[in-house]
N, C-alpha and C positions, 0 to 999 in steps of 0.2 A: 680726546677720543674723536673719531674722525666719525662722520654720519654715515649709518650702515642701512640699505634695505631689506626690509624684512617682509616676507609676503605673508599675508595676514588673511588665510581663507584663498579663494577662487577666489574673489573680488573686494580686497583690497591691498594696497599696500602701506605699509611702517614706514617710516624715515625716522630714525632712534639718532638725537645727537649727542646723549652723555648717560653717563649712569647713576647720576645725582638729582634731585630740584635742585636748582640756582633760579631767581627771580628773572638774571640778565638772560640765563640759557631759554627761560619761556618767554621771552619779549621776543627773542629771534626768532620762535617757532612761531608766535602771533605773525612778525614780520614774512615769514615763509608763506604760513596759510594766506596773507593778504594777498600776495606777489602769484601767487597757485590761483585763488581766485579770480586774481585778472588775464595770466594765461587765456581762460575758458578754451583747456586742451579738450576734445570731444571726449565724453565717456567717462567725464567726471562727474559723481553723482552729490558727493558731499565731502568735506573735510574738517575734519574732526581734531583738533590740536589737545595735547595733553600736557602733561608737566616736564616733560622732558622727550617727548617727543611728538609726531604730528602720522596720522590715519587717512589715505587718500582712498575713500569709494569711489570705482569706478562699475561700471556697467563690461560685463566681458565680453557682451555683443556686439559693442563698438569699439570697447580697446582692449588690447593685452598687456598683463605686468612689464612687459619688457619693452612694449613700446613707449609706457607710461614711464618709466624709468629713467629715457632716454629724454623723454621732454621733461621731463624734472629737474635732472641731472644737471644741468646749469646751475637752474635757480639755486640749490642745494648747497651747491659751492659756491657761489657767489656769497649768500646767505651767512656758510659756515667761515669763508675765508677772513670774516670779518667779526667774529668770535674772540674778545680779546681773551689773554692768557688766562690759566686757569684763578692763579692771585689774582688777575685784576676783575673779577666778575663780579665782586659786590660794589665796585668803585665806576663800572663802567654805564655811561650814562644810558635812560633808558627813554625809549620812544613816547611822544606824548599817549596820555590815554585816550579813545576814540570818546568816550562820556565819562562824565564824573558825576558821582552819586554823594548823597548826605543820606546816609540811612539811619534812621530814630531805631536807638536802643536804650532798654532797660536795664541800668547794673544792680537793680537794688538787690538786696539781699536772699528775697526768695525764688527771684530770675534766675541769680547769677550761683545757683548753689558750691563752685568749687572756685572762689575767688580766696577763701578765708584758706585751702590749702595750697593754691598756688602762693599765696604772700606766703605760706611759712614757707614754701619753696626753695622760695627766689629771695628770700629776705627783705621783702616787701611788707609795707603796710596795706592793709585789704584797700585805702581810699587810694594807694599809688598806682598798684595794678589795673584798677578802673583807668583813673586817668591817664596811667601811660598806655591804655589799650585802644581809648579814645581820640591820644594826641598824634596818631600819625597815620597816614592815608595807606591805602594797602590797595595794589594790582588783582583783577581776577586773573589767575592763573590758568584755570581750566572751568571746564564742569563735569561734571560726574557723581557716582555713587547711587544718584536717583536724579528726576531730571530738577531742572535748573539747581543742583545742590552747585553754590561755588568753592573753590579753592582759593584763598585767597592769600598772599603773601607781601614782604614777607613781616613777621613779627619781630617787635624789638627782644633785645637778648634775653633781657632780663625775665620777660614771660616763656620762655620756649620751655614749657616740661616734657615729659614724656608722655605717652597715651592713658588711660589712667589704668589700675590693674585690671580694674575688674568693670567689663563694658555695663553700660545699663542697657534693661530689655526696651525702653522706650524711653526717648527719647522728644519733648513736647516741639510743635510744628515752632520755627521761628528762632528757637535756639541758635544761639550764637557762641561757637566753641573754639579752645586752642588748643595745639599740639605740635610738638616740635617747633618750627618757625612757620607754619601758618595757623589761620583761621578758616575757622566754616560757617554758614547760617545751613540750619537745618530747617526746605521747605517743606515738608511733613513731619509727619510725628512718627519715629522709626528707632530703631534699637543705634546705639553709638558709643563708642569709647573715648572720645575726648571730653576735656574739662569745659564744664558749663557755665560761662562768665557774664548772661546777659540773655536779653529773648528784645527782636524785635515786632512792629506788627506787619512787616511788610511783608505781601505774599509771592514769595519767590518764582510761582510756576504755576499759570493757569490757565487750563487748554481752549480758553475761552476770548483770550488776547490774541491779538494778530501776531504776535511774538510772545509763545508762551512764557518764556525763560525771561524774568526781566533785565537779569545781567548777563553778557556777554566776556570773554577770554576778551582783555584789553581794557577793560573798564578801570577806572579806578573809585575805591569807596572809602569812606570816613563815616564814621559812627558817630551823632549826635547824641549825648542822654536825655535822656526822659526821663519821666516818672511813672510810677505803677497807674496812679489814674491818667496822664497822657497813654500810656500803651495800651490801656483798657478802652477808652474812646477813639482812638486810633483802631485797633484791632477790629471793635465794632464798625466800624465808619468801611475798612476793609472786607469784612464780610458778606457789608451788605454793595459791595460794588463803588461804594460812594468816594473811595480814596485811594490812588496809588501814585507811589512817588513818582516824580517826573526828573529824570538829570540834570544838574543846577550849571551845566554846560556840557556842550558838544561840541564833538571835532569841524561841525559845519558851522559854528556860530563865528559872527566876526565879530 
């Protein structure tokens, strides 16, 4: 699919480049939003990348869609021209991640309530589905739904179910969920239809940080386990200000 504009309001505009999630399709929209960012075309007020495509705020007082359009329009193709074919998008390699996180999670049994129906799923045993959820690193995709919620992908096969029937009305702050081929942390406690395999104590969004959102589109994370008494002193230690994870590297570090 070739990338389309789409005006989104009086002030903004879309750049859609497929009608799927692919993991490799949102590295290139990361790659796009960085390349936008350093433009600094006038009139640009924020940009917003999603899972399959990318939201350019601009101010309509100093630009118009159409001139905005015009300065994009390179980048966009430059971007997309290098878009390998549609087979090779899980095979094509993917840009380092800007930080990389080790986030403490809890599989134990009363965290992770729908792990015993994923294994009958997937024909898994309940101790594989932990470990194979644990044993591989996962990109932020996007953010959305609520603020700093992530998108994260992508999951191995053998976890990907469907959304679960019947949503719950609430859903506890910290939850760590899957569905289809991603995962989510849930930073509040909010109504949700994916399967709930875990709860960490890390507080995902707080308007109190110089960067509310602690993860950012480009991050890459890995799930350390815990234990129910690690997460209960941890959670504590959180609440009161006294603990939050720091990225165990950066794209600045040499």
């Amino acid at each position: 699919m070739q990338p389309r504009f789409l005006p989104a309001g009086d002030s903004a505009l879309t750049i859609e480049f497929g009608d799927t999630a692919e993991l490799s399709l949102s590295m290139r929209i990361q790659e796009l939003c960085h390349r936008i960012g350093q433009t600094r075309v006038q009139g640009i007020i924020e940009i917003v990348p999603a899972l399959r495509s990318l939201t350019v705020h601009y101010d309509p007082c100093l630009c118009s869609a159409a001139r905005l359009r015009v300065a994009l329009l390179p980048l966009v193709i430059e971007v997309a021209s290098a878009l390998p074919a549609e087979a090779d998008l899980v095979e094509a390699e993917l840009q380092p991640a800007a930080r990389r996180w080790s986030i403490p999670a809890c599989y134990e049994p009363e965290h992770g309530p729908d792990v015993e129906e994923i294994a009958s799923a997937s024909g898994l045993l309940p101790w594989q589905v932990r470990a194979l959820h644990a044993c591989v690193s996962y990109r932020v995709l996007m953010l959305g739904f609520m603020p700093g919620h992530p998108y994260l992908g992508d999951l191995p096969p053998p976890l990907r179910v469907p959304r679960r029937a019947t949503p719950r009305t609430v859903v506890p702050a910290g939850s760590i969920a899957i569905a289809t081929s991603m995962c989510v942390i849930y930073p509040i406690a909010s109504p949700g239809g994916w399967h709930i395999i875990g709860r960490t104590p890390v507080r995902l969004f707080d308007q109190a940080r110089a960067e509310p959102s602690l993860l950012s589109p480009g991050d890459e994370v890995r799930f350390c386990p815990i234990s129910s008494s690690e997460l209960a002193e941890l959670s504590e230690a959180a609440d009161r200000g006294a603990w939050t994870p720091v990225p165990v590297w950066t794209g600045d570090a040499v």
